[in-house]
C-alpha positions in Angstrom: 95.4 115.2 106.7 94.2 115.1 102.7 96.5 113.8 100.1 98.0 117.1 99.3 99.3 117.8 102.8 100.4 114.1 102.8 102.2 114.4 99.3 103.8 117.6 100.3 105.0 115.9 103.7 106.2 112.9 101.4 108.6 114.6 99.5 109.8 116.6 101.9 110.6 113.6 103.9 112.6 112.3 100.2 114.2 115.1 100.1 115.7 115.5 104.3 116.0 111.8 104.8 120.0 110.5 104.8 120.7 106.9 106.4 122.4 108.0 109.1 119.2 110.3 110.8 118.0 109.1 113.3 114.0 109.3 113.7 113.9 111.8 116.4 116.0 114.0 113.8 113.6 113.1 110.6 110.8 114.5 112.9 112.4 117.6 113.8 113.7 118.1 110.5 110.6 117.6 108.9 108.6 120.3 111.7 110.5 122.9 110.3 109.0 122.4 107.3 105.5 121.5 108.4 105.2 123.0 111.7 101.6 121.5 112.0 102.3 118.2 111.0 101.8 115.4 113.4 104.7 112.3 114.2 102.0 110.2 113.2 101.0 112.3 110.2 104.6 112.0 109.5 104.9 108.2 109.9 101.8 108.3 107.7 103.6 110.1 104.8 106.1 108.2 105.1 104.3 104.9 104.4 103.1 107.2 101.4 106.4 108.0 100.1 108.0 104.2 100.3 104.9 103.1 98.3 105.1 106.1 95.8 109.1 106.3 95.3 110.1 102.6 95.8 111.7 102.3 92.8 112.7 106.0 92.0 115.9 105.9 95.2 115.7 102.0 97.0 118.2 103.8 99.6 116.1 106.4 100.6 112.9 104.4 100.9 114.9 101.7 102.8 115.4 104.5 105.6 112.1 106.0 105.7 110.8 102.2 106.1 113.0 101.9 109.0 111.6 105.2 110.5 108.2 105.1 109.7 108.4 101.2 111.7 110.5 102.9 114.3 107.7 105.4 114.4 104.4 102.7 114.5 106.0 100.8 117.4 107.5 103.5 119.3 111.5 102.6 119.1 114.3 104.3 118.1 115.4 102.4 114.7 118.1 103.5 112.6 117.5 100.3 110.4 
């Protein structure tokens, strides 16, 4: 995956993510958007975005922490 397909990943995962999704949704969510896209390319842009938009919306980045950890050690999260 090259920074533009991870950047275009990462803000579609700022823009879908609420705090009540649950990772399994996230995923699926995000698939229809980038139907080639990975879970672990996912969990990988989602690292991304918390580094990149950590202080533009704590709230969001907050819950794509929680799934991109749910992700890396194979649970099922919500926080």
């Amino acid at each position: 995956m090259n920074t533009s397909e991870m950047q275009a990943i990462a803000d579609t995962l700022m823009r879908l993510v609420t705090s009540d999704m649950k990772p399994k949704q996230l995923v699926k969510a995000v698939k229809k958007h980038h139907p080639n896209a990975s879970k672990k390319n996912i969990a990988r842009a989602a690292f991304y975005s918390i580094i990149y938009h950590a202080d533009e919306d704590p709230g969001k980045t907050k819950n794509l922490q929680a799934f991109a950890i749910a992700e890396r050690t194979g649970g099922d999260q919500t926080h």
